[in-house]
C-alpha angles and dihedrals in degrees: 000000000000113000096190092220088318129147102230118178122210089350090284110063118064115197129248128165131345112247115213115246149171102227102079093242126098115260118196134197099224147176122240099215095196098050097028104219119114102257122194108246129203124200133202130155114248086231096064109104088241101054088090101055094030082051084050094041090046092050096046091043091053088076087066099104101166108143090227093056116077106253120243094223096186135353112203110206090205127005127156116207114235135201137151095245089043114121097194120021094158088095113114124212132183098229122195118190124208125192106264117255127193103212147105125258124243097256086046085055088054106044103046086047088044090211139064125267121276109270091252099046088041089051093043089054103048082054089071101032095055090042084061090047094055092041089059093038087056074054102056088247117122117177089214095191108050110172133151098276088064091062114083131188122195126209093273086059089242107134131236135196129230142171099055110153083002110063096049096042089045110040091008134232117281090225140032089228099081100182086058093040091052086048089054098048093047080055092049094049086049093055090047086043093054092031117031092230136080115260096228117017124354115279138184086357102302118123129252120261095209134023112270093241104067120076092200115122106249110207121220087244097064097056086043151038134231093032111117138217097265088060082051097054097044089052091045088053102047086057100041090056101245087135120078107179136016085255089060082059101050086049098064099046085052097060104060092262100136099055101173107173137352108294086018098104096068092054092048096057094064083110101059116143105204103026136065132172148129135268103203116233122261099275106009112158087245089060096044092052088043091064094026073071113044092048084052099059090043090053097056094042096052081045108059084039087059097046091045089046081049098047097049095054083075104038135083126270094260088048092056093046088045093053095045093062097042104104133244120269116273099254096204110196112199127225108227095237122214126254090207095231127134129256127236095220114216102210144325138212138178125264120210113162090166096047155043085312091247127060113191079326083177101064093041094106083059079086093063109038107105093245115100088192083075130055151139127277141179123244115271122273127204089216135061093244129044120262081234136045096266139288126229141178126251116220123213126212101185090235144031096279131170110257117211105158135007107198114202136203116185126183093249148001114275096054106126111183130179125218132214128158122215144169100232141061095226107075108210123196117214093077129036130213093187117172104179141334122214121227103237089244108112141018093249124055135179125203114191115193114238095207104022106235128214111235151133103217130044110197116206112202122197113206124234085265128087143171127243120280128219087256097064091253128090121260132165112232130195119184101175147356125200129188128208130199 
């Protein structure tokens, strides 16, 4: 092969450009020439003392195939560059080679803003960010140096995470507890998030939030307005220890814990585990009826008590007695009833709020298309339990439409799904509107609505955990959904 004056690495990567880096070892853009797609490549000789744990890391870290880590597509345990205007080519390097991102880094982000993130954004983020964490720690596979420049944002904002297997067997993990290691460093990322600097020294360029000669724990609050006392508490406890996995974390995240402003609270808990539901939109038909009601009834109410106060004031003393004890009008409320009849669904589309916001998003209708040969399913798991707090699927009616009973076929037994109904697309998770849960004990479940609800979307969550699939490993399966009015 004639390289025509070109670097070419292990007789497939031709070097481009040198990309600038923090972890003393060069890192190349650089072209597979097999595959023909730009790769990120990382250098090191294979006479430098860390070849031979970056080489293991790399090779254990390449079984990390969650879809928000950039991805190690090969690790070379000896390669030589070549090139015709090269003196010396006998030199050996391990070379790792990452899928190629364009993105800024987090401290990029910050700096060309010159501020933090706004609470929300900053909390939505670390969700992520801690749901891949906990996804690779069910693997074996800790990052161990987690800082701003691992966290890359491409140019439609969603973050991804890189280093793993690189960053600890280059610059080295400041403790020998990952897991603990991996907690403190999410805190960290959320301080920088909320406040545009590092919490200890300065790092990847971003300044320090406290002078490097004082041990005491500075809170995001105190570098920065507008963060309350529950982000506070959620950073203090990532560093204290309190915390003694990545799920504690999300946890507490998914609570409400961390309440920042007023109406901040709803947002946060986006990230609940346990409980789904919708907030309907500002002027949604649902909500107008809902108070057209109510004002109704108090209307009616203020307004017998007025006539019967009028009409007193003229009458005898026994009338009025007599009046007073008579009791209020019965005020009967009617519940809408069902017809039983099914309804034709418009349309249907995955929901994944911890993950990669789609979750075989093509294959979704398969729920809904009257076959119950065909249907949706997650993707496979290795565990028992998802590395996140479930996915589910959102049905569209078409209309607001009364809901009576929501019939289910999943693929298999073990399959336990909770029901809600709502009249927006976007699920929020401070109020529920839950309808029904199955138990998991059979294939085919029937949830009948106690008090039939008005509305245009039913939302089927699946639960972290998930029966065993065919394959060995564990998948959530859904053949059919039928609605009922």
């Amino acid at each position: 092969m004639s390289t025509d004056g070109q670097r070419i690495f292990a007789g497939q990567y031709r070097l481009d450009v040198q990309i600038s880096s923090s972890l003393n070892c060069p890192m190349w853009r650089a072209m597979d020439l097999l595959l023909k797609r730009w790769v990120t490549l990382v250098l090191l000789p294979t006479s430098d003392s860390r070849s031979v744990k970056l080489l293991q890391e790399c090779q254990a870290a390449a079984a990390n195939d969650r879809r928000d880590v950039i991805a190690i597509l090969d690790v070379i345990s000896s390669g030589t560059i070549t090139g015709d205007f090269l003196e010396d080519s006998r030199e050996s390097y391990v070379g790792v080679v990452f899928e190629w991102l364009d993105g800024e880094s987090l401290d990029q982000l910050l700096i060309k803003r010159g501020e933090g993130f706004d609470v929300e954004t900053a909390l939505q983020q670390i969700g992520i960010i801690a749901n891949t964490l906990a996804y690779s720690h069910s693997l074996n596979i800790f990052h161990g140096r987690l800082r701003p420049h691992n966290l890359i944002f491409s140019q439609g904002q969603n973050v991804r995470l890189s280093g793993f297997g690189l960053d600890s067997a280059l610059l080295g993990s400041a403790s020998t507890n990952s897991v603990a290691q991996d907690i403190k460093d999410v805190g960290n990322l959320l301080f920088a998030m909320v406040t545009g600097m590092w919490p200890l020294v300065s790092v990847d360029t971003l300044p320090a939030a406290k002078s490097a000669n004082t041990s005491e724990l500075i809170l995001p609050s105190a570098v920065h307005g507008g963060i309350s006392s529950g982000v506070d508490q959620i950073y203090r406890r990532t560093q204290t220890g309190e915390f003694s996995s990545m799920r504690q974390v999300i946890d507490a995240l998914s609570v409400g814990e961390v309440e920042v402003v007023e109406n901040l609270q709803a947002r946060v808990t986006r990230f609940t585990a346990n409980s789904v539901a919708w907030h309907p939109e500002d002027g949604s038909s649902t909500s107008r009826f809902k108070s057209i009601s109510v004002a109704a009834i108090a209307v009616a109410i203020f307004g017998w008590i007025g006539l019967q106060l009028l009409t007193n004031n003229f009458q005898s003393p026994d009338a009025v007695e007599e009046s007073i004890s008579s009791p209020l009008p019965d005020i009967v409320i009617t519940t809408p009833t069902g017809t039983g009849e099914q309804v034709v669904i418009s349309g249907i589309s995955t929901y994944d709020p911890f993950g990669d916001d789609t979750e075989n998003e093509d294959i979704a209708p398969l729920a809904i298309d009257g076959d119950t040969q065909t249907a949706w399913t997650t993707v496979s798991y290795r565990l028992a339990t998802m590395s996140k707090s479930g996915v589910g699927l959102i049905v569209d009616l078409g209309a607001e439409t009364l809901v009576t009973k929501v019939d289910l076929e999943f693929t298999s037994e073990g399959h336990i799904a909770q029901i809600y109904v709502g009249d927006t697309t976007t699920p929020d998770f401070s109020t529920a509107t839950k309808i029904g849960q199955t138990d998991g004990l059979s294939n085919v479940a029937s949830v009948v609505v106690k008090e039939p609800k008005v509305s245009r979307y039913v939302f089927v969550w699946l639960t972290p955990d998930l029966p065993k699939a065919k394959s060995g490993k564990y998948q959530g399966g859904i053949a059919e959904i039928t609605v009922f009015r």
